[in-house]
N, C-alpha and C positions, 0 to 999 in steps of 0.2 A: 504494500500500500504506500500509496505515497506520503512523506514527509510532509505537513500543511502548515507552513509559515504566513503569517502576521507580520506585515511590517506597515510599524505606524510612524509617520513624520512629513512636518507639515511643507518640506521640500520635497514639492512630485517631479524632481528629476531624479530621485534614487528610486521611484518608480521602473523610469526604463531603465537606471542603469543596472537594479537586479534582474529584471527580464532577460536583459541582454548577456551577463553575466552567467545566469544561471539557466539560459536556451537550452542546452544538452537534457540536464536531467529535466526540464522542465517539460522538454518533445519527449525523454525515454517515461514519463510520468513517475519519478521517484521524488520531485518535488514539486509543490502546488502552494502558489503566490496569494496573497488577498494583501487588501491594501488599506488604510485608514490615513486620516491626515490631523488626529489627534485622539486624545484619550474618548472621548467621548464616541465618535465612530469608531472605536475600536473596540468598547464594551457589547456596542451594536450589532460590530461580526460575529463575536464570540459568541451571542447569544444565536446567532444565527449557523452556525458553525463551531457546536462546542467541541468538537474533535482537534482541533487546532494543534498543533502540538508545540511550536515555536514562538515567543514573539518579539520582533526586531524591534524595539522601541527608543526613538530621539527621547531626551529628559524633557528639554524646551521646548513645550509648543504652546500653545494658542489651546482655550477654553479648559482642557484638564491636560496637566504637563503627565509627565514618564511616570517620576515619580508617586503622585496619588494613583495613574493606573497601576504600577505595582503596587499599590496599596491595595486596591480592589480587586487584583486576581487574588492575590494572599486570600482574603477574604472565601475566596472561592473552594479552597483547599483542596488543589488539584495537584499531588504532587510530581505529575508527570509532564505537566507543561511548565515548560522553562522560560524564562524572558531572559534576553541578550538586550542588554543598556548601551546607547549611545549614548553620547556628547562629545564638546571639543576634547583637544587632551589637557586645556586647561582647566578646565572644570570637575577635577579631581576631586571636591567636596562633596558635589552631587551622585559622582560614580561612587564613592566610599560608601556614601550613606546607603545609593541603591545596593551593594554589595552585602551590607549588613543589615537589608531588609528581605534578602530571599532572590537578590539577583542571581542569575547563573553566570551569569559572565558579563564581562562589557567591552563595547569598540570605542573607539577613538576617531575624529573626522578630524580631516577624508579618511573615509573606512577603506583598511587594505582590505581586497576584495578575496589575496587569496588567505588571507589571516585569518577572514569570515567562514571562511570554508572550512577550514580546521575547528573553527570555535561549534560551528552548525552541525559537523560530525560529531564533534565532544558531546553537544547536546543531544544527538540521536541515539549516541551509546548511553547514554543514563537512559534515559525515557524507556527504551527497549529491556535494560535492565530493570526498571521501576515497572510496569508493564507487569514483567514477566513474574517479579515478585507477587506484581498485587494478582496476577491468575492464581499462582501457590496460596495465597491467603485466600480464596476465593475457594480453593478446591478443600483446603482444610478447615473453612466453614463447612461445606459441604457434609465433608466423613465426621465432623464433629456431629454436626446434627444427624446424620445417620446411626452414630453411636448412642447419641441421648434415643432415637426412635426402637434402636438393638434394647438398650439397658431397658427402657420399658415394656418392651415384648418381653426380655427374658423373667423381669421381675412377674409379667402377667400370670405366663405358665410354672412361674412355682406356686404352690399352697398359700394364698393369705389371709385364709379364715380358717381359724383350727379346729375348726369342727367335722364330722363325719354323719351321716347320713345312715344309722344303720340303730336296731333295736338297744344295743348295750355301750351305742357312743360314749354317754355318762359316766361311765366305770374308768375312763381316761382322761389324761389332761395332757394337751400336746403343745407344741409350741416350739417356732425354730426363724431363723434368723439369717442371712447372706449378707456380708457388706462387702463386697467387690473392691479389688484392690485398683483398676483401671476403670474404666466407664461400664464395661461389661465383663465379668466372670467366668469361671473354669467349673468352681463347685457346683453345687444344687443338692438338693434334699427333696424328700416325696414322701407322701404316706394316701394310703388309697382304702378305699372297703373291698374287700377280696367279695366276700360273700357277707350274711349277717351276723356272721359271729368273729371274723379273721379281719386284722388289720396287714396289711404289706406297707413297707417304711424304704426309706433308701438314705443312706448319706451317702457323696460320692465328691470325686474331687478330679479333675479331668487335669492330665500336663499340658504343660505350657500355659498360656494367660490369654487376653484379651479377644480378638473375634474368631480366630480359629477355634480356641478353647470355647466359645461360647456356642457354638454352633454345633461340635461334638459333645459337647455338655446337652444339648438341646435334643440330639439324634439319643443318644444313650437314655436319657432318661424317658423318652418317647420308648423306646424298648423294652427296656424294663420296666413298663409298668404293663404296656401293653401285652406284656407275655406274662407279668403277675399275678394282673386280674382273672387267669385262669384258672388260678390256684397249683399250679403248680411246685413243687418244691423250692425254697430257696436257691441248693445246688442244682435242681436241672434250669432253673428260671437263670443262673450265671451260664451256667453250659451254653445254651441256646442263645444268647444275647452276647457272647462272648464271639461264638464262632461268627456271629450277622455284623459284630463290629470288627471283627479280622477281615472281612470280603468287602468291606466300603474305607477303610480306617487310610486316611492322607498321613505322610510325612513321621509316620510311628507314633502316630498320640494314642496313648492307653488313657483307662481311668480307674482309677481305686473306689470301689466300690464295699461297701457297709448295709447287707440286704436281709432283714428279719421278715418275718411273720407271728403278729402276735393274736395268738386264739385266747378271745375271751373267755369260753367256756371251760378253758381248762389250768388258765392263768399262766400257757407256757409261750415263749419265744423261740421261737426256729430261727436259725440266721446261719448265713455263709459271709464270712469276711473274704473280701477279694482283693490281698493288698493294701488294706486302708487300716488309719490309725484304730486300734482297740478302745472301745466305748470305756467308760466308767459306767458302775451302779452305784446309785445314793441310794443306800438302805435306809427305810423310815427309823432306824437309831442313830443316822447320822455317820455310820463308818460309809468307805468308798473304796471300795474293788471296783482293781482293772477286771474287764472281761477277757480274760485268755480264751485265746481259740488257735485253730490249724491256721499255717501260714497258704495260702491259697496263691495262685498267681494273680496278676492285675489283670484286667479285659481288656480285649485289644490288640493284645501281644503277642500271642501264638495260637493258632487256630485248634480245635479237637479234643483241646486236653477236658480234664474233670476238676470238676470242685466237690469239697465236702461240706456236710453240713453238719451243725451242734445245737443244741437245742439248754435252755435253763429255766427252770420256776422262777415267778414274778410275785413278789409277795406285797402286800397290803402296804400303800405309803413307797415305795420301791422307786427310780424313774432311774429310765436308762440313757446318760447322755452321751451322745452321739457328736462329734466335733470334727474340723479339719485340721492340717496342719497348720494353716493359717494364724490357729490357736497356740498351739503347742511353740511354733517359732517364731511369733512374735517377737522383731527386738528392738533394744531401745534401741538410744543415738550411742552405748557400748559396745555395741553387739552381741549384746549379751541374749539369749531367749528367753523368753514368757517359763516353756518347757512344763512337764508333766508333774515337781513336786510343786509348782505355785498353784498349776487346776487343780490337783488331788488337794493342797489347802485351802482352794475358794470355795469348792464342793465339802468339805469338811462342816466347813462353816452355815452353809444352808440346809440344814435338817429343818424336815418340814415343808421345805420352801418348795410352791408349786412351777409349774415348768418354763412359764416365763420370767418371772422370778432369779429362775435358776440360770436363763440364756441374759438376760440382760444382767446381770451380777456377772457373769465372766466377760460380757463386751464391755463392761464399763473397770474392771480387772483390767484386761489388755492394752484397754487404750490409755490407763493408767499408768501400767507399766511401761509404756513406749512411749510418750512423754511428746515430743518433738519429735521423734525422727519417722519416716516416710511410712507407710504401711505397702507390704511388700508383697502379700496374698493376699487371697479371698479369704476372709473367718468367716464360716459358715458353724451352725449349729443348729441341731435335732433333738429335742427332751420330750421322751415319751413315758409318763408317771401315771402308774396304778392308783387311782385315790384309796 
């Protein structure tokens, strides 16, 4: 496109003599003339012509001088059109000032013509630089706003009302929490009605971070539930969802996965661990067991293999918290971690306490501990307590 210079001053023989001057690229169209004969007709083109990119402007003219019109493009806040300041070369007061009001450059009369030409390049290499920046600023508006419209899809499809829909919902109190470490997340958490007596739960933690993670995070948990509400086993519900994410799975992302079933009717919990942090139990006396289990491989990672499954009685007041590592490696501006003896003494401390109670008491723990320094994962948490 071509170059579109302004030149304003109220002698119209520099009229022809840039035409004449600048004939070549003006017949090859890499640059294009307009012309005013003081500031006032020159606000006039501009409005009529705000693509402009250049403008040659005398200081001294008649009705509004150089000076105020550089005052009212400033005004304008256009940073990619430049003004090039004329006057004599004695009139060094005027050009100082224009310099230290936002001029790009200034000539001196009689203007060397081929001096101008260098200075009129100078000024095309910025503008094309500035340009280019404000497209980048443009395009990261963009993916920004695409990420606030990702962060509130993904928050849509997690659970945010803890209730369930089934005869002996009552008998539980659930409760669980995401705070993303980038715009959008890796973790997620789930709990669904199997049938009317079984609950299915998930905590899960996907590698890597922001929209890759969050879109495998989105596909996984779409799997697992949709192959839970079958009622199938814990371990065959990983089996089956494992091999489906080996046959789609980009760039080796796995995810650790945390997958119970809890039967109301008989107060017991089935679960397969699949590479992910071991829950704690707050027992309604207040002690806290790790839940040990078999070390399982993560999903994702190699196609075929098997998981096993373990099962534990759920007793009166009981809740099983469910966490990521998010949790556990929180660290300050030391680098020090949060780590497993600070939760096993936050949960110490909440006997009694029901399950959001209990997720909000270690998110306000964490961020306590971490003080100042950046938050570096997703802290996700899942408390599911037998009243």
């Amino acid at each position: 496109m071509a170059v579109k210079i302004l030149s304003v001053d109220d002698e119209t023989d520099l009229e022809l003599l840039l035409t004449q001057y600048f004939r070549r690229k003006i017949r090859k169209g890499e640059y294009e003339f307009f012309f005013a004969h003081n500031g006032l007709e020159a606000l006039q083109v501009l409005l009529k012509h705000p693509d402009i990119d250049i403008i040659l402007s005398d200081i001294n003219m008649p009705e509004m001088d150089g000076l105020t019109l550089l005052t009212k493009i400033n005004e304008m806040r256009n940073p990619s059109l430049k003004c090039i300041m004329v006057s004599a070369y004695g009139d060094m007061d005027n050009i100082r000032h224009a310099m230290n009001h936002g001029a790009f450059d200034f000539a001196t009369k009689p203007i060397d013509l081929d001096d101008l030409q260098l200075t009129i390049d100078k000024a095309v290499e910025q503008i094309r630089f500035i340009r280019e920046a404000q497209k980048e600023h443009e395009q990261l508006v963009d993916i920004q706003s695409d990420l606030n419209v990702a962060r509130e899809i993904q928050h849509a499809i997690l659970p945010r009302t803890f209730s369930l829909k089934m005869e002996k919902a009552d008998q539980v109190d659930i409760f669980a929490s995401m705070i993303a470490a980038k715009d959008v997340g890796g973790d997620f958490y789930d709990f669904f009605a199997i049938d009317d007596h079984r609950i299915g739960f998930t905590m899960a933690d996907v590698s890597g971070k922001g929209v890759p993670a969050a879109i495998f995070m989105a596909v996984s948990r779409t799997l697992i539930k949709a192959t839970g509400v079958r009622g199938v086993g814990t371990d065959e519900c990983m089996r089956i969802v494992n091999d489906m994410l080996c046959g789609e799975s980009v760039d080796s992302m796995f995810v650790t996965v945390f997958y119970g079933i809890y039967d109301l009717d008989t107060d017991t919990i089935e679960f397969t661990n699949a590479g992910h942090n071991p829950p704690y139990i707050l027992h309604a006396d207040g002690t806290v067991e790790m839940l040990k289990s078999n070390c399982n491989l993560v999903l994702g990672a190699i196609e075929g293999i098997t998981f096993s499954r373990e099962s534990f009685k759920v007793q009166e007041g009981d809740a099983l918290v469910m966490y990521t590592d998010g949790v556990t490696e929180a660290e300050n501006i030391d680098h020090e971690q949060f780590g497993e003896p600070r939760l096993e003494a936050t949960l110490a401390a909440l006997k009694g306490a029901g399950s959001e109670q209990i997720v909000e008491t270690i998110n306000a723990k964490v961020k306590e501990f971490a003080g100042e320094a950046p938050q570096s994962d997703d802290i996700t948490q899942l408390v599911i307590r037998k009243k």
